[in-house]
Structures are given as C-alpha cells and as structure tokens.
C-alpha positions in Angstrom: -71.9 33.6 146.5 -74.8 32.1 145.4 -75.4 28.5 148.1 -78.5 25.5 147.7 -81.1 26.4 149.7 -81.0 22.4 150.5 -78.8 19.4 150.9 -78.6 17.4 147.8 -80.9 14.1 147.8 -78.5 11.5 147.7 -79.3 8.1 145.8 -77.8 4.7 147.4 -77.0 2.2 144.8 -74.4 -0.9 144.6 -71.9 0.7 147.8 -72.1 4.0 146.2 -73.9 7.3 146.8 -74.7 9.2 143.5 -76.1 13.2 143.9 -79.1 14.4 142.8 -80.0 18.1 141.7 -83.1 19.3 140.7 -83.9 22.3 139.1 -84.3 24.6 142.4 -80.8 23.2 143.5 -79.1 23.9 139.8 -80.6 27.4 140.0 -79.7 28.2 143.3 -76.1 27.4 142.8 -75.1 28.7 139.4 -75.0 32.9 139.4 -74.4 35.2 136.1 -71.4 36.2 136.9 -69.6 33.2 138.2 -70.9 31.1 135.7 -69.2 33.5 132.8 -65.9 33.4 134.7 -66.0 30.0 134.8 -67.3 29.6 130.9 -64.3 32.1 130.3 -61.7 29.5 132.2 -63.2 26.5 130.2 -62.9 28.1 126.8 -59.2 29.0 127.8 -58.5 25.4 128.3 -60.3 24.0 125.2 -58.2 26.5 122.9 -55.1 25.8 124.6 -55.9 22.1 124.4 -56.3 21.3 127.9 -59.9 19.7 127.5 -61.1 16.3 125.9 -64.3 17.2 123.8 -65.6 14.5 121.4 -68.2 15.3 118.9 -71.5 16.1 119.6 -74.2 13.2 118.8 -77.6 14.9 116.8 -81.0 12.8 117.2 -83.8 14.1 115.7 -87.7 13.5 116.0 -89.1 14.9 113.2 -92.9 14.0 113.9 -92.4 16.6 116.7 -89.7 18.3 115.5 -87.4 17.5 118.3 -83.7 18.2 118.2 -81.3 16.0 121.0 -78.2 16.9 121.4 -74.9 14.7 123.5 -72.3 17.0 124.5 -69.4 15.9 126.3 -66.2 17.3 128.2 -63.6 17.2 130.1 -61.1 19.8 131.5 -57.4 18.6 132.2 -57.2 18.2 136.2 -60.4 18.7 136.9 -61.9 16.5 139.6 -64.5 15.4 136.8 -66.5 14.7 133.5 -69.7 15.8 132.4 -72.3 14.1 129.7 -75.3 16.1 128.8 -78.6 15.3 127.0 -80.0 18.5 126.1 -83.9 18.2 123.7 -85.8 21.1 122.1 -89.5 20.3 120.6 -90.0 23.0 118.5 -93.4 22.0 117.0 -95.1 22.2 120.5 -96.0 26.6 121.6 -94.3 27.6 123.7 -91.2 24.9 122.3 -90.4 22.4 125.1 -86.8 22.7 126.4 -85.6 20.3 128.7 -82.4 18.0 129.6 -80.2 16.3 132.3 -76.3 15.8 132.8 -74.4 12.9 134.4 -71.5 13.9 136.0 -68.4 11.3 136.9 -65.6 11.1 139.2 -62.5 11.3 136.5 -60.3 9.8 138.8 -62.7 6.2 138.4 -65.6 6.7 136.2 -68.0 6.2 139.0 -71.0 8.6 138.5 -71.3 11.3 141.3 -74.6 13.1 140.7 -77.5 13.6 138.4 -78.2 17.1 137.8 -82.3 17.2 136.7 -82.0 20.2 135.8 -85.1 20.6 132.9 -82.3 22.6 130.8 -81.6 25.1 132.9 -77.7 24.4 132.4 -77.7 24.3 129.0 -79.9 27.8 128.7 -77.7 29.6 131.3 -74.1 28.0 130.1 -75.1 29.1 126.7 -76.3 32.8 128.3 -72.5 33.0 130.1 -70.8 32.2 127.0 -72.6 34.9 125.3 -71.4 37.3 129.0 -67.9 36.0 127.8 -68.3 37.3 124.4 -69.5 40.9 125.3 -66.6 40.9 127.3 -63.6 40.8 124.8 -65.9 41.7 121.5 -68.4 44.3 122.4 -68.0 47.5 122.2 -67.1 49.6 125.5 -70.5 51.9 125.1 -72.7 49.2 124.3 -76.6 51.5 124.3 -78.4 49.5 122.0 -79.3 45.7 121.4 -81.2 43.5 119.2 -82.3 40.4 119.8 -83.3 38.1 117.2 -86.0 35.6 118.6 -88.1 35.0 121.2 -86.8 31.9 123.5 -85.3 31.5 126.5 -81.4 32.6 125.1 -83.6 35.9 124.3 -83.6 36.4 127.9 -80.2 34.3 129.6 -78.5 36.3 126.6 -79.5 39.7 127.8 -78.5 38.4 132.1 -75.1 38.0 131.0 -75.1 41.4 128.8 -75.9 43.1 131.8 -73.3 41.5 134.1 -69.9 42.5 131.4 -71.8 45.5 129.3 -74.4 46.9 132.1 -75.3 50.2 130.3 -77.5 49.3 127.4 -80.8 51.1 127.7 -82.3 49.8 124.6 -83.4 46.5 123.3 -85.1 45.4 120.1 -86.6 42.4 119.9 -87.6 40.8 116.2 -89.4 37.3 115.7 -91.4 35.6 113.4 -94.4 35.5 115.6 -95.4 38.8 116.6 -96.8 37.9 119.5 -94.1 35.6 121.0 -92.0 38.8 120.7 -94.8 40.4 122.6 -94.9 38.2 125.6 -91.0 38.1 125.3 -90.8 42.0 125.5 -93.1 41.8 128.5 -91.2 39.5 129.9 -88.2 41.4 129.6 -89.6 45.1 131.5 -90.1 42.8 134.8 -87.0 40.7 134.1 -84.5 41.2 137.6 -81.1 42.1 137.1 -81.7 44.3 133.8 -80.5 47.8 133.8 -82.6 49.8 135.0 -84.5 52.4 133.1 -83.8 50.0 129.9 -86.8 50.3 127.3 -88.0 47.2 125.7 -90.0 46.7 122.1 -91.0 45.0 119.0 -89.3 45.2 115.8 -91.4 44.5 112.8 -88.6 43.7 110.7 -85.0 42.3 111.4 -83.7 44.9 109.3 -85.8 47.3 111.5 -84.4 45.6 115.0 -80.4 45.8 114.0 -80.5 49.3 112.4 -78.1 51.3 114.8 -77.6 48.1 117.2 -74.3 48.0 118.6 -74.9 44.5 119.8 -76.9 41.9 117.5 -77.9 38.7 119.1 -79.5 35.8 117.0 -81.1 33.0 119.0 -83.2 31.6 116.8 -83.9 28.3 114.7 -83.8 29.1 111.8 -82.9 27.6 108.5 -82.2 30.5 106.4 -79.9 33.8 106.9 -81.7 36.4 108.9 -79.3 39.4 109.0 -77.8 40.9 106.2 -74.1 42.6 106.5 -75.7 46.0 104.7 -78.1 46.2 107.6 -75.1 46.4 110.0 -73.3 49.7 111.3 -69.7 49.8 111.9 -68.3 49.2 115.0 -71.4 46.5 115.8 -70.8 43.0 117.5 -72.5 40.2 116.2 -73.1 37.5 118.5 -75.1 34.1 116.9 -75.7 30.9 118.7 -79.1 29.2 116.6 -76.9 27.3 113.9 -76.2 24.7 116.0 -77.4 22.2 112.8 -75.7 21.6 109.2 -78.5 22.9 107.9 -79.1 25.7 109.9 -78.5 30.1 109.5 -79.2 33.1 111.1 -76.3 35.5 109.0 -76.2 35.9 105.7 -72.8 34.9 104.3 -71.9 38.5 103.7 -71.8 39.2 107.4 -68.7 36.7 107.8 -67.2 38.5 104.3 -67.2 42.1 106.2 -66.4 41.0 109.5 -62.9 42.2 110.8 -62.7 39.9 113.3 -64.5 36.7 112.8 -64.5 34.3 116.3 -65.8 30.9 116.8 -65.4 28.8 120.0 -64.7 25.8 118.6 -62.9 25.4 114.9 -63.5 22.1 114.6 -67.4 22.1 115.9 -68.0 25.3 113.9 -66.8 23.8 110.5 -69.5 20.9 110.9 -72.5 22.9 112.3 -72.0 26.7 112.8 -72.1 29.6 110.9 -68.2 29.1 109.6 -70.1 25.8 108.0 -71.6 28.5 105.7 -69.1 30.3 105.2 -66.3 27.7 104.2 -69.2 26.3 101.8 -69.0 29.8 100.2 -65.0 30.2 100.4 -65.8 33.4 102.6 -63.1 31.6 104.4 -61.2 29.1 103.1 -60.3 27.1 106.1 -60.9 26.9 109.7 -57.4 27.7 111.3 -58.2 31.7 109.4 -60.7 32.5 112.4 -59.9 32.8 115.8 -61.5 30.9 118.8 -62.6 32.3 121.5 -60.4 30.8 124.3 -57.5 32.4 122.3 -59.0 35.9 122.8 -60.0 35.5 126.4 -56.4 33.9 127.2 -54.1 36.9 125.6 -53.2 34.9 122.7 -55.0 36.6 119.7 -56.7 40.2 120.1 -60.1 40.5 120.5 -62.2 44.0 119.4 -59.3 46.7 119.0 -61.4 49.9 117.8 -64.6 50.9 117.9 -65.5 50.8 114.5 -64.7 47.1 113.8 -67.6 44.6 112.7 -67.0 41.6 115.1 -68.8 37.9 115.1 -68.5 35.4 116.9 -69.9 32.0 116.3 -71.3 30.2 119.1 -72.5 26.5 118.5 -71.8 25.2 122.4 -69.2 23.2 123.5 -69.2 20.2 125.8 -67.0 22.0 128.7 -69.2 24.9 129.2 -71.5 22.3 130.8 -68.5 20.9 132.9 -67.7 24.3 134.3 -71.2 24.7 135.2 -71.2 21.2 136.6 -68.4 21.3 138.8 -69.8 24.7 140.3 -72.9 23.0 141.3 -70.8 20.6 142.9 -68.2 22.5 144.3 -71.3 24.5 146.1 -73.2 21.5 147.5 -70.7 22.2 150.4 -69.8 19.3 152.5 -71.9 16.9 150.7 -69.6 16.2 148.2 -66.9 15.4 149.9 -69.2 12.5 151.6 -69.9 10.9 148.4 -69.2 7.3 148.8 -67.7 5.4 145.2 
C-alpha cells in the first residue's frame, strides 16, 4: 500500500488545524489500483442513491480558453465532503491543467485539509473511472487500443487499462497535432507500469487509429464527433470522457444508435453535458432512465458486456464523488495525522 513519504504540513488557524497536501503527498498516496476500487465503491453509492452530488458549476475564460469546473460530493457515512476546483487553459501548448480540493469534516463543516494537488486528482480519478469501466465493459482479450488525443487522460487512461485489462500489446494514438501525438507516443514506450513488450504509434487518421481496436478511448476537447459507428468492429468498447461541455463531441451520434449497451455514470449529469446530451437531442434515446449508469453495472443490478461481440459505450463526464473517494484515501493514509486534527 502506497504511504506519504512525509507528514502532512499542518496549517493553525482560529483553534483549528487544517491539512495540507501537495502534489508529492497526493501522488504518493493514491495508487491505480486502489484508486479504481475505490472509484468503483463511489459509483455504487451514487447509483444506488447513497451520495449527495449537486450540479457541477462551468466558468469559462475565453481570452485564454480556460474551462473551470466545481464538483462536489458526498458519500452517505462517510467521515466527509469534498469540493473541487479543477481549470484547463487550452490556448496555452502544452494546455495548463491545474486544481485544488477542500475537504470538510461532515460531521461539522469544519475544513480538514487542502489538497494542492496541481490536478493530479482530477487526471488520476478520471484515469480510475476509466480502470472501472474496462472492468465490467471491455472485452476479456482486450490486444488492441486507440486513443484519441494527446493529454494527460492519454496516459492516466492507459494506467488503469493495465491494472483491470493488462494484456493489450498495441496502442494507437490519433490527434490533431501530429506532433503532440508524437511526444505522447514517446511518452508512452518509457511510461512504468505498461505492459511490457506493448508497441506504441501514430495514427494519421481516427478512422485509421479505431480500425480493429477493441478498446476506443476519446480524451479529447473537441467540439465535433470524432468516431464514426461504421469505423467500429463488433465486439469493441467505447470509452469517451472529453464532452464534459453542452457543446462538446467526440462520437458521432450513430455510435450511441448501434451500441447494445449504452452506459453513463451519471443520468442526470450526462443529459446536460455528455454524450447522451447528443444523443437525446437526436432522439437516439428518448430519455435518460433507457441507459444504464455505471454504479448499476459495477453493483449487480443491470449487466454489463455479456458477449464478445457487443458494441459497448460508456459515457464519462466525472462526477463529484470520484474526487471524494480519492480524498478520503489521501486522508485515510496520512496515518496518525488525521486523527490529530484539531476542529
């Protein structure tokens, strides 16, 4: 099990002691594979409606094309809450990525720590959910993978693929500039914990990337469809996290129309923002309650990929209590220095 390789620093303010993480600490606390078992937990109690999640609050910059997002949570019995303030400026090469959460007792309200964390949470939460995915929706011989784009998910996506389907040896990677799928590539044939032997390259087209995939990742931001469902074999899992805006698409509406299984993880957020958004505008479904969330799957409730030659999706927009499961496991391995915390 993954420990900090230091004691919190510990802010003093008003009688109470608040906890602060910075990046090193956040990284050396969360690990793959605990953090998808935990993301897996938290999506069990959202579906089962044993979490608070509000909606999520956009802010844009345009001038810089920044995107802030506010994501909250809470899960039922847990010892406490998160808030998160996650920003992307996309006009800057590479794209700046960077956030904080505020974690709170939820037995008071009184904050407990400060997790600086540059958006490392929100990049590997996001990579865990995508672990939890594979999991239930992938198929069993998962060889090949594209990846659409070129950021950081390109690479947390691809961690957690290895922890639940560890035998890919092939990995596509498309994006729109050729040379940020370049450096991604090359930063992918050095990345740790990928399977060995695994060959890395460019794909010139998207079309050219997916052809034969069994898993398709999109990670990008983009504001038109990117994959078309005649591009797709059968049997191939779909996983797509970029439309996490009204107005943006990485799938082509006729991916959602062929699906057999169709998964979100959160109806509600999904209708507003995600790729559902697209397809309810198109009456590919004709309301949110006819897809499955995710939480049902991973709790026995609905069936996830039953054959190998189903076309699954699943629709990943990122929900306020993945960032409390990663939260409370940064806590929970501070060791005794939580349990010091003065309120």
């Amino acid at each position: 099990m993954s420990r900090l390789l230091r004691p919190p620093t510990t802010l003093r303010s008003v009688g109470r002691e608040v906890l602060v993480f910075r990046e090193a600490d956040v990284r050396a606390a969360l690990d793959m594979p605990s953090l998808i078992d935990a993301v897996e937990r938290a999506f069990v109690a959202y579906s089962g409606g044993r979490a608070e999640l509000p909606g999520v609050i956009h802010l844009d910059v345009p001038e810089r094309r920044g995107e802030i997002h506010v994501k909250a949570g809470h899960l039922h019995g847990g010892s406490h809450y998160a808030v998160k303030m996650a920003s992307g400026f996309y006009g800057l090469d590479p794209p700046a990525i960077d956030g904080m959460l505020v974690v709170f007792d939820a037995t008071t309200g009184a904050p407990a720590a400060l997790l600086l964390d540059n958006g490392f949470v929100t990049d590997a939460r996001t990579g865990a959910a995508g672990g939890v995915v594979a999991r239930h929706l992938a198929p069993a011989a998962t060889r090949n993978v594209a990846v659409i784009g070129t950021g950081g998910q390109a690479r947390h996506q691809l961690d957690a693929l290895a922890v639940t389907r560890p035998d890919f040896h092939e990995v596509r990677v498309w994006g729109r500039n050729r040379a940020h799928a370049a450096r991604c590539v090359e930063d992918l044939r050095v990345r740790p914990g990928l399977p060995e032997g695994c060959t890395f390259g460019v794909a010139e087209t998207v079309q050219e990337a997916v052809a034969g995939a069994d898993v398709v990742i999109t990670c990008t931001a983009s504001r038109e469809p990117l994959v078309r469902a005649e591009w797709l074999a059968p049997g191939t899992h779909v996983t797509a996290l970029g439309s996490d805006g009204a107005d943006k698409q990485e799938l082509d509406v006729g991916v959602l129309a062929r699906a057999d299984l169709f998964v979100v993880d959160s109806r509600t957020q999904c209708a507003q923002i995600g790729e559902l958004h697209h397809a309810l505008d198109a009456e590919i479904v004709l309301l949110p309650d006819d897809v499955t969330e995710l939480g049902e799957i991973c709790a026995d409730l609905k069936p996830g990929r039953t054959s190998e030659e189903q076309l699954t999706v699943c629709d990943l927009t990122g929900v306020g209590v993945q960032d409390v499961a990663a939260a409370q496991l940064v806590l929970e391995r501070a060791g005794a220095s939580i349990e010091r915390i003065a309120l």
